[in-house]
C-alpha positions as YAML, in Angstrom:
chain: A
units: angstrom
residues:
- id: 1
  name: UNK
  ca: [0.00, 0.00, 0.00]
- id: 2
  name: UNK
  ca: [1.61, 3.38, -0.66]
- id: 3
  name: UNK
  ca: [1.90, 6.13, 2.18]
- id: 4
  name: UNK
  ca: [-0.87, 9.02, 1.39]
- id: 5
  name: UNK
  ca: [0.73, 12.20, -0.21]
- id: 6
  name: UNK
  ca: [1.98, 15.26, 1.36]
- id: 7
  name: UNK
  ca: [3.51, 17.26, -0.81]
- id: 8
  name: UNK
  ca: [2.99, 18.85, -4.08]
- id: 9
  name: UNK
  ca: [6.32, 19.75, -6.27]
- id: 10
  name: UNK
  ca: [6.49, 22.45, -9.24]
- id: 11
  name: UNK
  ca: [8.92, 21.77, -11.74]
- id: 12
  name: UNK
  ca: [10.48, 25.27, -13.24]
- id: 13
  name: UNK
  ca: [12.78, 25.24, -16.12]
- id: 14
  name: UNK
  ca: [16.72, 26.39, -15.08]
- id: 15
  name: UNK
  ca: [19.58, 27.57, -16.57]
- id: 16
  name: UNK
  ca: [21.30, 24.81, -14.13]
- id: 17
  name: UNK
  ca: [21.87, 21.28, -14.17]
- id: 18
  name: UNK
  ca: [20.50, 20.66, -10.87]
- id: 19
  name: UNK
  ca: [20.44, 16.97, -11.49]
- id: 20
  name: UNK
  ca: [16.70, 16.58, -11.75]
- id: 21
  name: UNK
  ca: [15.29, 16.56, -15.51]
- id: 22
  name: UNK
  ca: [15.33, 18.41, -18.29]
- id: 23
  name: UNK
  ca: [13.13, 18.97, -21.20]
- id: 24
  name: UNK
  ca: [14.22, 18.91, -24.93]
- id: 25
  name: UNK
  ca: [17.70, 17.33, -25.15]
- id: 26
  name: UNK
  ca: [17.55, 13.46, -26.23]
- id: 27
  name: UNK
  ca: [16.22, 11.01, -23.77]
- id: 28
  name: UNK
  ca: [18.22, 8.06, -21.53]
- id: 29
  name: UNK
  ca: [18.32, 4.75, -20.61]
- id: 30
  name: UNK
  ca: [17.04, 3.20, -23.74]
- id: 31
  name: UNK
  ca: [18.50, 2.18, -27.12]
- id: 32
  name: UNK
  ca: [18.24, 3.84, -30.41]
- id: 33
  name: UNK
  ca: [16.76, 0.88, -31.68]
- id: 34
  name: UNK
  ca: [14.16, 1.17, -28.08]
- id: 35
  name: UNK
  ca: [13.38, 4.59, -29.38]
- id: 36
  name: UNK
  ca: [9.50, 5.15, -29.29]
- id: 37
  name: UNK
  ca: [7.90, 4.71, -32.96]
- id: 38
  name: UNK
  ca: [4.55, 6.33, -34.22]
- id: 39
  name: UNK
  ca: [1.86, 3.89, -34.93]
- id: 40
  name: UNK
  ca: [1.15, 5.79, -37.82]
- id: 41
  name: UNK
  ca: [4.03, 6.10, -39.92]
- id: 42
  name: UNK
  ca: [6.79, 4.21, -37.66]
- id: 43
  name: UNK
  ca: [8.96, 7.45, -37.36]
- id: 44
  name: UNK
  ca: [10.54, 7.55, -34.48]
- id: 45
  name: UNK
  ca: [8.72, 10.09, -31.68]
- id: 46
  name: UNK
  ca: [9.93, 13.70, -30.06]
- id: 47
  name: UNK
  ca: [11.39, 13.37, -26.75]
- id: 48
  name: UNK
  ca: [9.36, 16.32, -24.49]
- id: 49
  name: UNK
  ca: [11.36, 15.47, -21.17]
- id: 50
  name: UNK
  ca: [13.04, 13.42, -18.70]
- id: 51
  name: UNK
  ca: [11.88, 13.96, -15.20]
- id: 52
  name: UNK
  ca: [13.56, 12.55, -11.83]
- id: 53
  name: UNK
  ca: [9.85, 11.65, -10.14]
- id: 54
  name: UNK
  ca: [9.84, 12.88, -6.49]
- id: 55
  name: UNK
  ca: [9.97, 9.41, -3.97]
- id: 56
  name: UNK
  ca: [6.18, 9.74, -3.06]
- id: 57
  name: UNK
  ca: [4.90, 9.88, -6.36]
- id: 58
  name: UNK
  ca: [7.12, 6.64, -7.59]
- id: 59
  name: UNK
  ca: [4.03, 3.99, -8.01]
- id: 60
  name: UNK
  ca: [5.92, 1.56, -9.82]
- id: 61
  name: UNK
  ca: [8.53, 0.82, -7.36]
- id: 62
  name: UNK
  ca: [10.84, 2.52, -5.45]
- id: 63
  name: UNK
  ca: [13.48, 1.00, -8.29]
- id: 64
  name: UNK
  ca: [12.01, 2.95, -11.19]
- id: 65
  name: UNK
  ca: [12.73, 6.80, -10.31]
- id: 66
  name: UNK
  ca: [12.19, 8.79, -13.41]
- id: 67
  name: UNK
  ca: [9.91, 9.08, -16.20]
- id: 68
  name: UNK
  ca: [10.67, 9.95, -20.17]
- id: 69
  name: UNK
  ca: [7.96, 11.13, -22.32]
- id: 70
  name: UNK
  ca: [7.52, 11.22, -26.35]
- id: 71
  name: UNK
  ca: [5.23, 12.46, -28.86]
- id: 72
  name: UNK
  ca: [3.84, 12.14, -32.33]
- id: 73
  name: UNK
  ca: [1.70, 13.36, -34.69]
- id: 74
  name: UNK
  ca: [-0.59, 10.68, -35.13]
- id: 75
  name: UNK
  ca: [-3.43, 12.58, -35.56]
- id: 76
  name: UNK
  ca: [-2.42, 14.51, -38.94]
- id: 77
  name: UNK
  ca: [0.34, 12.41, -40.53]
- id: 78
  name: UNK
  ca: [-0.21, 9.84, -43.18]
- id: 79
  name: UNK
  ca: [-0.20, 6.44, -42.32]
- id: 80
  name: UNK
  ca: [2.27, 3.71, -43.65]
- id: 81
  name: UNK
  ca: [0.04, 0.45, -44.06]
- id: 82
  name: UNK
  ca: [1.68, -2.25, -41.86]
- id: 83
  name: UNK
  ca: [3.53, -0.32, -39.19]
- id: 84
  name: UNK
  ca: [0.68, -0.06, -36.50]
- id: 85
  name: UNK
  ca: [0.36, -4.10, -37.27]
- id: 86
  name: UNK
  ca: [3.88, -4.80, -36.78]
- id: 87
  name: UNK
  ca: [4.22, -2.74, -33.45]
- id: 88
  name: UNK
  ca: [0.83, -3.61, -32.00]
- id: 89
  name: UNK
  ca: [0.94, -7.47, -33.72]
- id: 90
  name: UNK
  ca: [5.01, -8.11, -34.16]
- id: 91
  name: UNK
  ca: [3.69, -9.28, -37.61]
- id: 92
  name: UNK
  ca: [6.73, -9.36, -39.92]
- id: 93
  name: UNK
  ca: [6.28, -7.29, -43.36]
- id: 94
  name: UNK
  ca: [7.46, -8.30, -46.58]
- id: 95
  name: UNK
  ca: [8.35, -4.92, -48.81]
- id: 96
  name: UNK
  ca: [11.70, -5.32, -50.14]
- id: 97
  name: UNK
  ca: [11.44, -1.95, -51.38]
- id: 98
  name: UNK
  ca: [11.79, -0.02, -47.71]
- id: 99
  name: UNK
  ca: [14.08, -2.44, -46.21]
- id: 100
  name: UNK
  ca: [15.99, -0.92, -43.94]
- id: 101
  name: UNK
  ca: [12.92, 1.23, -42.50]
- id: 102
  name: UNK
  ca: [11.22, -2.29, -41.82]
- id: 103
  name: UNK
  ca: [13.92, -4.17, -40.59]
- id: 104
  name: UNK
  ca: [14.57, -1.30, -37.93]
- id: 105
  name: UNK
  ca: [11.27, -0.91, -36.58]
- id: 106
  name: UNK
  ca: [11.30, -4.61, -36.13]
- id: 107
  name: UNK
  ca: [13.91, -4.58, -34.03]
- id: 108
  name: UNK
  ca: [11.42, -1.65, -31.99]
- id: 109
  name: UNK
  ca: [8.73, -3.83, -31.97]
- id: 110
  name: UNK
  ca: [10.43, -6.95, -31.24]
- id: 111
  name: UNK
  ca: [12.87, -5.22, -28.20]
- id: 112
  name: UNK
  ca: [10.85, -2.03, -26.91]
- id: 113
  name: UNK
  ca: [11.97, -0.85, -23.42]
- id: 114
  name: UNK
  ca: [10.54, -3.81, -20.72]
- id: 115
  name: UNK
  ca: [8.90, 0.17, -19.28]
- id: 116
  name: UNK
  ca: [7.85, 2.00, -22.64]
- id: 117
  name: UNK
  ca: [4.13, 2.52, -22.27]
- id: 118
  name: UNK
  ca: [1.90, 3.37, -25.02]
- id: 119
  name: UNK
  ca: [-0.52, 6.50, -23.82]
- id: 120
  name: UNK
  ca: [-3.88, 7.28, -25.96]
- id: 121
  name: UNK
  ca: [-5.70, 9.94, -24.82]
- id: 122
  name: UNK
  ca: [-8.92, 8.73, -22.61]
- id: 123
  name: UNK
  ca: [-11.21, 11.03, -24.16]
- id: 124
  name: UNK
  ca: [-9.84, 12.39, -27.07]
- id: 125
  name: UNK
  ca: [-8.59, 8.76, -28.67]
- id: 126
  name: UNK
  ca: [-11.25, 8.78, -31.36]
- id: 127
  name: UNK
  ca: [-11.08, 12.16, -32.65]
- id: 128
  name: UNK
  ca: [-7.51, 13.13, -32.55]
- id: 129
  name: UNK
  ca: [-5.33, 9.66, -32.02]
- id: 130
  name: UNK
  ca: [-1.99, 11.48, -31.18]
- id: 131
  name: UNK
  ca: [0.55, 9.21, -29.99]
- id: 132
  name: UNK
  ca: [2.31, 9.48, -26.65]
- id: 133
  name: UNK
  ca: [4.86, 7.19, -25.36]
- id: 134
  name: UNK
  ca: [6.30, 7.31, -21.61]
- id: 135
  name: UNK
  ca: [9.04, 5.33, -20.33]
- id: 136
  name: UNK
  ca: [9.57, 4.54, -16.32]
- id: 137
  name: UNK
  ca: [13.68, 4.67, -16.04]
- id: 138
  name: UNK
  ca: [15.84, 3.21, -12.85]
- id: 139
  name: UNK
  ca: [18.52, 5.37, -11.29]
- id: 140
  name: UNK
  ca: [21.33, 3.88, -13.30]
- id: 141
  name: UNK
  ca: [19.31, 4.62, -16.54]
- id: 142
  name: UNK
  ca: [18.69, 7.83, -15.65]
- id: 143
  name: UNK
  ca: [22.24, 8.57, -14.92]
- id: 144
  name: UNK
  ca: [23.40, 6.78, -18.02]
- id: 145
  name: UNK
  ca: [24.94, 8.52, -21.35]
- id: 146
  name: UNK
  ca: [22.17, 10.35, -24.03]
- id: 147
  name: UNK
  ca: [20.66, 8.03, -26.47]
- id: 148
  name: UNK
  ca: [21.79, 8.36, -30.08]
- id: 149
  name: UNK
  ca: [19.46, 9.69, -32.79]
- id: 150
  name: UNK
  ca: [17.93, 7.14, -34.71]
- id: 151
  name: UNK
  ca: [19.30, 6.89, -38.48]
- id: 152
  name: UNK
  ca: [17.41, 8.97, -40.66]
- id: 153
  name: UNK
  ca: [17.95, 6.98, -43.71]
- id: 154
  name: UNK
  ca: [16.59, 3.68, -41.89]
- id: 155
  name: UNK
  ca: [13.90, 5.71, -39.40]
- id: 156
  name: UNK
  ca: [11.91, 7.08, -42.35]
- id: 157
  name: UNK
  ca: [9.70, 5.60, -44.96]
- id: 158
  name: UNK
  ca: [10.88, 6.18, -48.50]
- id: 159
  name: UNK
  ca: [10.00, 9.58, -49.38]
- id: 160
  name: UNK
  ca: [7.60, 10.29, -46.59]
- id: 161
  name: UNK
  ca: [7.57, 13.98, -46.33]
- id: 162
  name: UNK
  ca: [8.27, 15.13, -42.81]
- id: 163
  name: UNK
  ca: [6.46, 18.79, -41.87]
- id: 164
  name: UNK
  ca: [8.74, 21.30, -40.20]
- id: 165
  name: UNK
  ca: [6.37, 21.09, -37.53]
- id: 166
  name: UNK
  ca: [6.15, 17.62, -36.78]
- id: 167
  name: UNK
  ca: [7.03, 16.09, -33.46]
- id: 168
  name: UNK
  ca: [9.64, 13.45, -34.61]
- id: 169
  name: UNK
  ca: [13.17, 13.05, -33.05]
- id: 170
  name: UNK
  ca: [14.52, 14.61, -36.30]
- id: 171
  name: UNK
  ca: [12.93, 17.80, -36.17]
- id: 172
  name: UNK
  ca: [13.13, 18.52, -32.19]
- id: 173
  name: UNK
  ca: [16.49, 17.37, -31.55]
- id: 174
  name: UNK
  ca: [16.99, 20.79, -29.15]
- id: 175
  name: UNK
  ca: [19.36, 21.27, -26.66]
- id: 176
  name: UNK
  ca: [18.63, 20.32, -23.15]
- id: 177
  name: UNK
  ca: [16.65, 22.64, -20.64]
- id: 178
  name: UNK
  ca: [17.39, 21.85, -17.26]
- id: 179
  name: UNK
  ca: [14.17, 21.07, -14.26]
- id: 180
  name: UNK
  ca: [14.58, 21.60, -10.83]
- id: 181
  name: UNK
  ca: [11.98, 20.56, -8.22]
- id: 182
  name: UNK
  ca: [10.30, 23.37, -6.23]
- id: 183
  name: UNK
  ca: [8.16, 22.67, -3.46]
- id: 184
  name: UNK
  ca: [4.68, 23.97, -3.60]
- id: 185
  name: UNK
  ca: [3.53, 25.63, -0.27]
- id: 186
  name: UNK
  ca: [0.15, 25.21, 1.05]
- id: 187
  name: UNK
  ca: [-1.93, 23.47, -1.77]
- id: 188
  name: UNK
  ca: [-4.69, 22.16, -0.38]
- id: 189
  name: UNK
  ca: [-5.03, 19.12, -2.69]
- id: 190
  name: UNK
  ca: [-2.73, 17.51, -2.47]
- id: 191
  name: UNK
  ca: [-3.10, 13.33, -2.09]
- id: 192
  name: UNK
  ca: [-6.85, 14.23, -3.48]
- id: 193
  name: UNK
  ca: [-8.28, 12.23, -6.41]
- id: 194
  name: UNK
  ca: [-8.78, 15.14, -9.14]
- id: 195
  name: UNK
  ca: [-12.50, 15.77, -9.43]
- id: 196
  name: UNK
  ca: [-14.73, 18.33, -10.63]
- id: 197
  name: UNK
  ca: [-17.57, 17.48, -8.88]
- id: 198
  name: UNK
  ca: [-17.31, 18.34, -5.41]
- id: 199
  name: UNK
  ca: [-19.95, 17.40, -2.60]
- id: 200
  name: UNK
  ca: [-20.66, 21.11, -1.29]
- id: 201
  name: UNK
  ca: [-19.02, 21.32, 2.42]
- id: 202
  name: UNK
  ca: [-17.18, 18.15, 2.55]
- id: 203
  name: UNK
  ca: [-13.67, 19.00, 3.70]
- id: 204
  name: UNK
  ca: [-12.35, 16.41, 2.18]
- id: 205
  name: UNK
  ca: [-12.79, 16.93, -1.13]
- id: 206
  name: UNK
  ca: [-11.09, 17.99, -4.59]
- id: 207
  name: UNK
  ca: [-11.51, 21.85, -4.62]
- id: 208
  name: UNK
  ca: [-11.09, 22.79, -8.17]
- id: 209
  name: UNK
  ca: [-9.08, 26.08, -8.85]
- id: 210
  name: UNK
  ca: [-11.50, 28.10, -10.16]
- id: 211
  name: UNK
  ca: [-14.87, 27.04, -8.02]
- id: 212
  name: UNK
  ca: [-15.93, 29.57, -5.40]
- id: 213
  name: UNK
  ca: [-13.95, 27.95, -2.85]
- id: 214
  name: UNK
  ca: [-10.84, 27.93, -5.05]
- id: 215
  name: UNK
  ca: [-11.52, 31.33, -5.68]
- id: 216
  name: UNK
  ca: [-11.16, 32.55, -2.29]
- id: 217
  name: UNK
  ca: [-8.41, 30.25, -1.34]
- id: 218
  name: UNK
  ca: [-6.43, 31.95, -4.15]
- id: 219
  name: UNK
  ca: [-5.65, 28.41, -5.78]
- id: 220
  name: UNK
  ca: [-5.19, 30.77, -9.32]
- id: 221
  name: UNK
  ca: [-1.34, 31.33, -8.30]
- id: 222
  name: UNK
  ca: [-0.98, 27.60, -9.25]
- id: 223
  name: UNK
  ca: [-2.00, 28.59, -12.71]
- id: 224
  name: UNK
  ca: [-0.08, 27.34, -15.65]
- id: 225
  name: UNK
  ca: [2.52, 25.25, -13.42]
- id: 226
  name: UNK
  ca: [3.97, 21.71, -14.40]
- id: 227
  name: UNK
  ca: [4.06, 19.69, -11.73]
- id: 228
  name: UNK
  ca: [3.56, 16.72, -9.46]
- id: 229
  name: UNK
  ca: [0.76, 16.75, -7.73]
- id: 230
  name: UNK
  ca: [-1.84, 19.21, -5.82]
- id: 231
  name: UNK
  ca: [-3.98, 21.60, -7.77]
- id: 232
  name: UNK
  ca: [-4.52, 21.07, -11.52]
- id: 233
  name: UNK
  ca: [-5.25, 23.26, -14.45]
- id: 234
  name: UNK
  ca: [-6.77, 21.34, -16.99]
- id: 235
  name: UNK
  ca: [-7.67, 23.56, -20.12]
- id: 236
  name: UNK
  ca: [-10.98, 21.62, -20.24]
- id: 237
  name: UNK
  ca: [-12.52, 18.84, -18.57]
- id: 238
  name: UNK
  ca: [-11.32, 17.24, -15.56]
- id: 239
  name: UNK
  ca: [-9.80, 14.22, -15.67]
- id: 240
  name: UNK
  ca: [-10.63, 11.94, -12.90]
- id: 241
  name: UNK
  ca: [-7.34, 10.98, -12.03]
- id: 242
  name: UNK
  ca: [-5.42, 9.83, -8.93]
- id: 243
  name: UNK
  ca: [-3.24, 11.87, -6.77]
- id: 244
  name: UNK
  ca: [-0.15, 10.72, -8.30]
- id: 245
  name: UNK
  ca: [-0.26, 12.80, -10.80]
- id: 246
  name: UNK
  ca: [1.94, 15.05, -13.63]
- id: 247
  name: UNK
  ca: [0.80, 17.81, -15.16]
- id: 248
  name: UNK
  ca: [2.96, 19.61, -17.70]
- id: 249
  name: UNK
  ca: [2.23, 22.79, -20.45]
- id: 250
  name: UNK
  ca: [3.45, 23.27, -23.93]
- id: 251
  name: UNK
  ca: [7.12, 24.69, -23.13]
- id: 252
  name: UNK
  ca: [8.41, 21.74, -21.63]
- id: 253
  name: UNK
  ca: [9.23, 19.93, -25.19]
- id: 254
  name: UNK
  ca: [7.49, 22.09, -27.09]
- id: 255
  name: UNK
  ca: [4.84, 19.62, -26.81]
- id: 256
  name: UNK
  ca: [2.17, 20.17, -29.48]
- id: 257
  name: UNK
  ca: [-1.21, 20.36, -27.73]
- id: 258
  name: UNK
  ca: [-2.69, 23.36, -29.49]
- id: 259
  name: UNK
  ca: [-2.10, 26.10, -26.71]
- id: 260
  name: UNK
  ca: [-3.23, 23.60, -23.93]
- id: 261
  name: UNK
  ca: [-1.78, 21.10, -21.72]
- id: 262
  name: UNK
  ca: [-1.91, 17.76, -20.47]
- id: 263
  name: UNK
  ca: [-1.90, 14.77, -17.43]
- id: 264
  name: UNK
  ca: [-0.75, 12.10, -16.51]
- id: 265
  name: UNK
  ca: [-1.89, 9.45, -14.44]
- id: 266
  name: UNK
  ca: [1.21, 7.22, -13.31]
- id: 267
  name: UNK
  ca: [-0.40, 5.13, -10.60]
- id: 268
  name: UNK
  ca: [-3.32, 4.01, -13.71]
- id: 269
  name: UNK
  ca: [-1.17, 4.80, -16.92]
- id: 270
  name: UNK
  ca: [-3.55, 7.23, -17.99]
- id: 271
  name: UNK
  ca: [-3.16, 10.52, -20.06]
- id: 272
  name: UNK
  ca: [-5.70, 13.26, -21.26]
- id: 273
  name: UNK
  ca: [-4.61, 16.58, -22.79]
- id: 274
  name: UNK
  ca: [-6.70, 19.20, -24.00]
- id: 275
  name: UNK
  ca: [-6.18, 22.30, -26.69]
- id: 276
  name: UNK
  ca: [-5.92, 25.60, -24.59]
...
């Protein structure tokens, strides 16, 4: 059983390596060939960040310690027939033609990270179908050397056009932004299940930033904040998510989400993000 919460943690972009994340920057721990595909079109995905997780909010095991996260496009790219099969399936695929591109997201499918976790969105999943990818890390992976970037040559379909914009490896390869922890002060959520739906004068419950209690308990200053925990700001609905909780906006990765942001549930590997 794990201990209730206490404590709520921002996480604030540095100029410092203060040993606890960073956002951009190429991820750890895995493989190029254990680099994240899209289901879509098998290129390999954006790394957003790397973040040391806090020792309360570690629900996998007090072994795994930090958390990568990735990103594609999948809801506006063109799909390659065969690659969400051979991911999803491990069925083989004969096209003698692309080679190289199928023989190396074989070796994906076939040796993924024992901790890479495929994220759809719980509510959004039939309308948009982006594709998110986090990966739970140890202390010696997350200490370990940068991955290399995945061949070009063998990552990409022949002559798949890849937008400026995308969110592939190969067009947000970005230097590294350091995180640092910060300890929230007086949040009065924290170790509450997110809800929106509050019974009026229970004590105990979720009180959601911008309800009339949240209002006068000045919960706004935790507007716009990544972080672990405590308040949330969801750009739309509420997720109903455990405690242990991430919540992260756009500048951490340049994730694209449209203006919004999005969550993370780690105890339930769940995710929901919404356009701001």
């Amino acid at each position: 059983m794990m201990e209730a919460l206490t404590q709520a943690f921002d996480l604030e972009l540095t100029d410092k390596d203060h040993g606890q994340g960073w956002a951009f920057g190429r991820p750890v721990g895995i493989t190029t060939d254990q680099w994240p595909r899209s289901r879509i079109n098998g290129l390999p995905m954006a790394h957003l960040w790397t973040i040391l997780v806090p020792e309360a909010y570690r629900v996998k095991g007090n072994d795994l310690v930090a958390i990568s996260f990735f990103q594609a496009d999948d809801h506006v790219e063109d799909r390659v027939g065969g690659v969400e099969d051979m991911i999803t399936n491990l069925t083989e695929v004969n096209h003698t033609d692309a080679e190289n591109f199928w023989a190396s997201l074989s070796r994906y499918a076939n040796h993924r990270h024992p901790q890479d976790i495929y994220l759809e969105d719980i509510y959004l999943e039939d309308i948009i179908g982006g594709g998110w990818a986090l990966i739970w890390l140890t202390k010696e992976e997350f200490e370990g050397e940068a991955t290399a970037l995945p061949n070009k040559e063998d990552g990409v379909y022949p002559d798949y056009e890849i937008e400026e914009w995308s969110s592939t490896c190969f067009v947000k390869d970005e230097p590294a932004q350091f995180i640092q922890h910060v300890v929230r002060i007086d949040d009065p959520n924290v170790g509450k299940m997110l809800d929106e739906w509050t019974e009026e004068g229970d004590e105990n419950a979720y009180i959601p930033m911008f309800s009339e209690k949240g209002e006068r308990l000045g919960l706004d200053r935790f507007h716009a904040k990544t972080h672990f925990g405590g308040t949330a700001n969801p750009m739309q609905a509420m997720p109903e998510f455990s405690p242990f909780y991430i919540e992260f906006e756009e500048e951490f990765g340049d994730a694209n989400m449209g203006g919004g942001n999005g969550q993370i549930d780690l105890l339930n590997d769940q995710f929901d993000w919404a356009c701001g």
